[in-house]
Every structure is written in C-alpha cells, then in structure tokens.
N, C-alpha and C positions, 0 to 999 in steps of 0.2 A: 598537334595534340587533338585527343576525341574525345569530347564529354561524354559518361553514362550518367542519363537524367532517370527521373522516375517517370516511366511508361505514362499513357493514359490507362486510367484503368479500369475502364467499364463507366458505365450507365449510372449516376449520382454518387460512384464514388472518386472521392479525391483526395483523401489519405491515406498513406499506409505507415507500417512500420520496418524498419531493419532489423530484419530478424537474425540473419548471420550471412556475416562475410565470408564467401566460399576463396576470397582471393586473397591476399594479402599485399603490400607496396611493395614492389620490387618482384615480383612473378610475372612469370611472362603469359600473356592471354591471349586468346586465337579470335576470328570474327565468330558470333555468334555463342561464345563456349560462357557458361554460368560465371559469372560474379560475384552476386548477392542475391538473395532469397528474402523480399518482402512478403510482410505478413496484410493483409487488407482482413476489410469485417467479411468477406464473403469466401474468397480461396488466399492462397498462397501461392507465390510467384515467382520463379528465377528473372533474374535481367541479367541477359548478356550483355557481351563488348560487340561495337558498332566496327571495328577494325583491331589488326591482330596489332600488338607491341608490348609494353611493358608499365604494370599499373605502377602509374607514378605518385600517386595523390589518392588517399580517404575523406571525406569531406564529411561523411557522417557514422556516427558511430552507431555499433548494434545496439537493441532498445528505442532507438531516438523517433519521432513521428516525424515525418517527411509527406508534401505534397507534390501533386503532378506537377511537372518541371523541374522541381528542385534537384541542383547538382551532389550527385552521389560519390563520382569518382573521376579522375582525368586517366587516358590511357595516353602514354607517347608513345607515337606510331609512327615517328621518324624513323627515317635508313638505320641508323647507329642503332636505333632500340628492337628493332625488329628483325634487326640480322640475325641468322641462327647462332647458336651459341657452341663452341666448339665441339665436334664427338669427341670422347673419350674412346681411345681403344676399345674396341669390343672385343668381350670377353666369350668365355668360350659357353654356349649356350647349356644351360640345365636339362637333362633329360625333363621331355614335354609330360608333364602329368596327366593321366587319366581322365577324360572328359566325366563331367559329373553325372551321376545315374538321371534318366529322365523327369524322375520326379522331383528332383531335389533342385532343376538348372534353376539360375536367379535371373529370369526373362518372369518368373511369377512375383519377382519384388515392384515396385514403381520405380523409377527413376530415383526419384529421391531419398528412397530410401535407400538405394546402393550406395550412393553417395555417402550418405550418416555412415553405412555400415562398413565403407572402406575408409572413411576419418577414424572410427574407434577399434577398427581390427574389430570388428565382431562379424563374426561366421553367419550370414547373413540364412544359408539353410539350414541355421538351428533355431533361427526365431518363427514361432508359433503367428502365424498369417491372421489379420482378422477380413480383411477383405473380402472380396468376389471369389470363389473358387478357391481360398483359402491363400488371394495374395497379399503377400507382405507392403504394409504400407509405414511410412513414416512415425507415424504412429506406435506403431510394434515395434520397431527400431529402435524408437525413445523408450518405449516402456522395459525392451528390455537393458538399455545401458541405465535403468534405475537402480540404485541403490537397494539392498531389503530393505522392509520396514524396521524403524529402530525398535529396540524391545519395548513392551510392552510399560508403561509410567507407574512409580507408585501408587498405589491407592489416592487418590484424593487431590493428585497433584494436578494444577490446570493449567492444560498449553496450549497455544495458540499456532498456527501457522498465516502468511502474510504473502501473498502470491501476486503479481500484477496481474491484472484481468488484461485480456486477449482482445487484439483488435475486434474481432466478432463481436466476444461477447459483450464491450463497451458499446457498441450499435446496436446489438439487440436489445439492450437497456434505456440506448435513447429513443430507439424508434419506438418504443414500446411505451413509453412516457410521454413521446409525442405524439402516440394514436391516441393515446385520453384525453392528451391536452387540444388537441387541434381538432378533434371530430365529433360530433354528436352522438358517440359511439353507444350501439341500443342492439338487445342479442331476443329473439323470439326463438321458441323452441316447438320439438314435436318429435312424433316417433313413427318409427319405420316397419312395417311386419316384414323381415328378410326371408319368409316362407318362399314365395315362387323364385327369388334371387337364387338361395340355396339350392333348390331342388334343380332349377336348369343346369346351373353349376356341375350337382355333382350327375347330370346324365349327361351333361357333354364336355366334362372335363378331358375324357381320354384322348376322345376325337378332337380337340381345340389343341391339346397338348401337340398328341403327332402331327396335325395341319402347322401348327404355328410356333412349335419350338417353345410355348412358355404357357404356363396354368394362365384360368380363367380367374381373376380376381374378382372382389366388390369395387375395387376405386373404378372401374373401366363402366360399369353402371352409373355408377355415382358421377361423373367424367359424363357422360351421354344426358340423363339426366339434368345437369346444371346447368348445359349449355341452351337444352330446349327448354328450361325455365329465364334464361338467361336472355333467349329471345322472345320470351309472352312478357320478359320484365326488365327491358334496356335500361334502367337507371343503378343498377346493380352491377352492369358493366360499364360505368361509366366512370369519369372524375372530374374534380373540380377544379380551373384552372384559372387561377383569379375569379373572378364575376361571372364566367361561364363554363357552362357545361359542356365535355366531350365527351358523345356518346360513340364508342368503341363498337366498331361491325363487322370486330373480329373476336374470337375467342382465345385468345394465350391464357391456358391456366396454368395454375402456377400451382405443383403439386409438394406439401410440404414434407422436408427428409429429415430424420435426426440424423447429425454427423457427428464426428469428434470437433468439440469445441463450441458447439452448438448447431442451432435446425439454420438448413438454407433452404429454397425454396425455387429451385430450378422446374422451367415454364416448358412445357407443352405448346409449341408453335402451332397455330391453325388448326388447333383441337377438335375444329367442327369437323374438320375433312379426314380426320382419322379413325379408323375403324377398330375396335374391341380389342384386337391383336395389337394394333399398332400402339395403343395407349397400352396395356399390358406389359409391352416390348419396352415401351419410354419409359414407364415408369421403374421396371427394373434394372434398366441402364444407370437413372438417375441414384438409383439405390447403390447401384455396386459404387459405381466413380465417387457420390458422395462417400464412402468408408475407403476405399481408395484416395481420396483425396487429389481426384483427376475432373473435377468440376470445372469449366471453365468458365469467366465473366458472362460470355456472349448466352450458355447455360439459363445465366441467375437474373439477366434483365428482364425487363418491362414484367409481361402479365396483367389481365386484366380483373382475375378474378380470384380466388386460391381455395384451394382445397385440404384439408388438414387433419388426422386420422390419429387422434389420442389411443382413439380402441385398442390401437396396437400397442400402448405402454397397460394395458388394463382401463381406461378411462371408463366410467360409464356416464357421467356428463360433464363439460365442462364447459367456458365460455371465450369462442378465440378470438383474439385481438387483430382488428384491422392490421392489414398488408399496404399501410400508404405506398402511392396515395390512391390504391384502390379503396372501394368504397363498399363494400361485400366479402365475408369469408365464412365457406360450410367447413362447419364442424362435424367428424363421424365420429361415432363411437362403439363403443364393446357391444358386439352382440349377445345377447343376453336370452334366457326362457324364462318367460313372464305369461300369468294367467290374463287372459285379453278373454273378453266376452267376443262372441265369433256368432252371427245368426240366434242371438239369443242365449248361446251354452258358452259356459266358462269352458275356458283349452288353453294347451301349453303353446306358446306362439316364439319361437327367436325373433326377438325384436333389437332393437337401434335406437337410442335417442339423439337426434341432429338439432344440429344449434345453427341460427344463423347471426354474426353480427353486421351490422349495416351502420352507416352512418346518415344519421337521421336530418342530415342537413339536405340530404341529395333524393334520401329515399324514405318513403312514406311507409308505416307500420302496416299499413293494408297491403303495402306492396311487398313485403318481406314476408307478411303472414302466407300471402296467396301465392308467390315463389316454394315456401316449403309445403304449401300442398299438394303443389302441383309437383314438386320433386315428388313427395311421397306417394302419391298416386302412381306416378310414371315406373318406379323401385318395385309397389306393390305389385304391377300387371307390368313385367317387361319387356311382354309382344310390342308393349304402345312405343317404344322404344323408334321401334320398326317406321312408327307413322311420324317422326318427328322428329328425325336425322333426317 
C-alpha cells in the first residue's frame, strides 16, 4: 500500500483545502499522474500518486481543510492491483482528424485547464483566453461552464447569495487583521514629480524595447530606488524575531500582483543585483503566471520588503498594510497633473503620491520620513540612480 499525504507546502503555510478529486476509488493511477487538486491561501496544487496501482481508499472529502501530513488517499500497488488490465480487441482505427489550425492548438490553455475542459466536453478553442498572450487559464474554463445570469428580480425583491470564501481569500483576511493587531502599524506620505522618469522613458523606450525584449516601466525605478533607500535605512528591511532584530543584507522584494481570487505577492530574488531589464522581465513574468495561475510557492516566499501599485486600479492614495512579518511597504500611486509651484511659477507637473507604512515598533517616524525622501529625490533625478546601484 502507498499513502498520498498533503505535500509540504511552502514557507508558513500549512493548510490547504480539497478542492476536487481528479481520481475516483477503484481507478487505476500511474507514478506521478494527478490525484487531487488542493486549493492553499497562495496557488493551487495537484498531488500525485507516489507509485502506479489502483486508488483503494478517499480519506478526505472535497471542501474538507487538510494539514501537512495528513492522509489523503491509499494507492494499492501490489502485483494483483497493478497488473494491466486486459486489452480489448482493437478496433479498427477512425480516420486521423485534421491537425488544428496554428492558432487555435490547446498548448495555449495551462495544464489545468485542459483537464476542466476535457471533464465537461467543452471545446476548449472556443473559450475566450484571459491570460499572457491570450492563454486560456482555469479560470476561463470555469467561467465559461457558468450558467447565464438568472433574469433579472422583480422590483423590490431582496436576495442574497452565500459563497464559501477561498482559502486565499480567508488568509488575506487574517493576515490583514493580524498586521493591525500585532504591529505598530504608522503610514507617512509624500509625493513624487514623475517629470524626468517620464521623459527618459519615452526617449528610450524604443531602444530598451529592441535591446531587451519588454518596455521600460516605473516599478524598475521604484525597484532601484527602495533598495538604495533601503540601505541608508536597514531597519526597514528588517524583522522582529522574538526579542531581536534581524537585520536582512539582502534585498528580496516582494512585488504585489492582482490575480483571480486575490493579490499574491511573488519576490524578486537578489533585487540588488538585477538590472532595469531584468526587474522589467520579472515583473512581467510574475504578471502573466499570476492570471495564468502558474505561480509557484518557492515564487511567493520570504521577501524583505514589498512593493504595491493601486495606481493601476486608478488609486490616487491610499494606505498599504504590512506584508508580515516584514516591517515596511511602498505604496505607488496614479500619476496625476497637478499645478506644483516650480522655481517660483505655478506649472503643470505629473506627479505621484507614495505612501509608506512601517511598523513603529522596529522603525522610527524620522526614519520612514527620510527613506521617502530620499526615494523621492532619487525618482526626481534618476541619473543618481547610476551612483547608488
């Protein structure tokens, strides 16, 4: 007999949920071929079989919350269970259909959702892609075996719907109630004149494009910026770990993504050592795979610092909540044209209001003040860029 238990599954998580049994008792399963599909607060997971034979035993039903270790399923992988099961005459072969036009093959769905879409017979190149390059993800596959919308309620009639929230989204809810409860949590604000950002931008967009395969962003500024503030102000990348301080003399930021289901927050490894393109490059990696829904844990760990960009839902300020147990998070927002007094004369300037929140346990309001100046200086003139990577 071979247990399937629940994987380890990353970095402070250690529950998930059963989201659906892809096998059924009494099917037969091969080494490594899908199972079951847990749902965790960060990705979603298949767990294979550890050896081929025949699922003998469910032990947990879809829905149910399950921890690391606990038993999921027994495979019997004795002779008698694993022996192939007899051929049936073969029959005489279908003429071989038509290979599908280029555009249409299903190498642009994910994994997963080929799966959904050969469970429900849906024609998997008629569902509308939200992904990278327009591929079809999980996602799309559920949306399209929806139902229409029921018609419309009479006048005046009041109804409710009743949905169980999502392993995510139940974490993002703790965590977020544990960054008020556990931390001194204090946000200082300021603003950015994105004049010379913009203008470099757009006279060497073309050139960065053809060199590097992908546009020049702001987050790749901002990204440069936070780390050389980051080291004029070590307590901002640090955290608290009982009684003492670990000051961090590396930079993993953590840049935030909206996905389906809620924002993850997959980390920039060795952020210092990365150049303009390279963060550029990660960042739209982490964009496509999050809507893809190809994030993996190893992704979503540690980070020391995070980064977090409303502007792009429209935001023009707001106030982000600690990334425990870091201890620092910049907040970007909508660039905006706003009259700013300039050498004396009023003028139209795009500007940015950045927010930082800090916990006030670890880090001093002088020192968060003078972190966002020093961003804002470095955003203003981003030759200084140059002196300070």
């Amino acid at each position: 007999m071979s247990n399937i238990v629940v994987p380890q599954l990353g970095e402070s998580v250690v529950e998930a949920r059963v989201a659906k049994w892809l096998k059924k008792v009494g099917d037969r399963v091969t080494t490594g071929e899908p199972v079951v599909e847990l749902e965790t607060d960060k990705i979603d997971l298949e767990v294979g079989a550890d050896h081929s034979g025949v699922l003998s035993t469910i032990t947990r039903g879809e829905g149910e919350d399950v921890k690391v270790g606990d038993l999921l399923a027994v495979v019997d992988d004795s002779a008698a269970a694993t022996r192939p099961a007899p051929q049936a005459p073969a029959e005489p072969s279908a003429p071989a259909e038509p290979p599908e036009p280029k555009e249409v093959q299903t190498s642009r769905a994910t994994p997963t959702a080929k799966r959904i879409a050969r469970e429900h017979d849906v024609d998997i190149r008629a569902v509308q892609g939200s992904g990278s390059s327009g591929r079809v993800t999980k996602q799309d596959v559920q949306t399209a075996l929806k139902p229409a919308p029921p018609a419309a309620t009479p006048s005046g009639e009041r109804t409710e719907e009743r949905v169980r929230m999502s392993k995510r989204r139940q974490t993002i809810a703790r965590r977020l109630v544990e960054a008020q409860r556990t931390a001194a949590m204090l946000t200082t604000f300021n603003e950015v004149d994105m004049s010379a950002v913009m203008a470099l931008r757009e006279r060497r967009k073309e050139e960065f494009r053809k060199q590097h395969g992908v546009g020049l962003g702001i987050a790749s500024f901002f990204v440069k910026a936070s780390i050389a503030a980051l080291r004029a102000y070590p307590p901002l990348n640090a955290e608290i770990q009982g009684e003492e301080i670990v000051y961090k003399r590396y930079y993993d930021i953590g840049i935030a993504v909206g996905a389906e289901g809620g924002l993850v927050v997959p980390v920039l490894r060795d952020a210092d050592r990365m150049s303009f393109a390279d963060i550029e490059l990660g960042i739209r990696d982490f964009a496509a795979r999050a809507a893809d829904g190809t994030l993996t844990l190893d992704d979503l760990m540690g980070g020391t610092f995070t980064i977090t960009n409303g502007g792009v839902f429209g935001s023009l300020m707001s106030t982000p909540i600690l990334n425990p147990p870091q201890v620092g998070i910049l907040g970007l927002h909508k660039i905006q044209d706003r009259a700013v007094p300039v050498n004396g004369q009023v003028t139209i300037r795009p500007m940015m209001y950045v927010a930082l929140s800090y916990d006030h346990r670890l880090v001093d309001g002088r020192e968060a003040v003078q972190f966002l100046v020093m961003l804002k200086d470095l955003v203003e003139d981003p030759a200084n860029l140059l002196l300070v990577s």
